[in-house]
C-alpha positions in Angstrom: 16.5 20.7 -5.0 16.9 21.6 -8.5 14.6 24.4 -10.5 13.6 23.7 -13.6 11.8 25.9 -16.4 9.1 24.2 -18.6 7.5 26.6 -20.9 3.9 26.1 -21.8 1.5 27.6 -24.3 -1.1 29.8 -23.1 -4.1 27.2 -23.3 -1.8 24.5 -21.4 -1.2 26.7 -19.0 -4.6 27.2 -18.5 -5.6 23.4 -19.0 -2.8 23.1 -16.2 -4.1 25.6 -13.7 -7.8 24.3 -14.0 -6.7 20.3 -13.5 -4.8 22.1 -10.4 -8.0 23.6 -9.2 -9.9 21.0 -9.9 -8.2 18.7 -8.2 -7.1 20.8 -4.7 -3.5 21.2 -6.0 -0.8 23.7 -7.2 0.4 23.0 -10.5 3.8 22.5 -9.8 2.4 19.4 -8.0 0.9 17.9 -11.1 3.9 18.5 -13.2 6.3 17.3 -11.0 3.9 14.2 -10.7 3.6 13.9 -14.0 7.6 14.1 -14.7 8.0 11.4 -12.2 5.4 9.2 -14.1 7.2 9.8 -17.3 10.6 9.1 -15.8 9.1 5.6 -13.9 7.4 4.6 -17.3 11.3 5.3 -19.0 13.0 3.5 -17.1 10.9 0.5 -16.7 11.1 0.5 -20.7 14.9 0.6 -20.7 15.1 -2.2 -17.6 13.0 -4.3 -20.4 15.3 -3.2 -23.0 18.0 -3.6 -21.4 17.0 -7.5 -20.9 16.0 -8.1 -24.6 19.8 -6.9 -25.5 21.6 -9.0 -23.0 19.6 -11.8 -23.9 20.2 -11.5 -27.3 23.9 -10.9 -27.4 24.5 -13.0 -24.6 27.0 -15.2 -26.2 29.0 -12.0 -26.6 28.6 -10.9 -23.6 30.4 -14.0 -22.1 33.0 -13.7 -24.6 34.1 -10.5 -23.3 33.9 -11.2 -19.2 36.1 -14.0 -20.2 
């Protein structure tokens, strides 16, 4: 597993550490939760993206498979 270093003002910190209380958790849970959130909602957007642009340049596409 990989480490990573996120820094955060003093009042996020602080908004972080009482969500984590709050809610019976450390907060490297909640970050790490709310990286993997971010990281589903991404690439759901490029998946959707991705569709749009093959759709679109379709033609082209089958141009250069051929």
């Amino acid at each position: 597993m990989n480490e990573l270093i996120v820094r955060l003002s003093d009042a996020e910190r602080a908004e972080l550490a009482d969500l984590a209380d709050a809610t019976d958790r450390t907060p490297e849970e909640l970050a790490l939760d709310a990286v993997r959130a971010h990281l589903r909602a991404a690439r759901g957007q490029v998946g959707e993206q991705a569709g749009r642009l093959a759709q679109r340049h379709a033609g082209l596409l089958k141009r250069l498979g051929e």
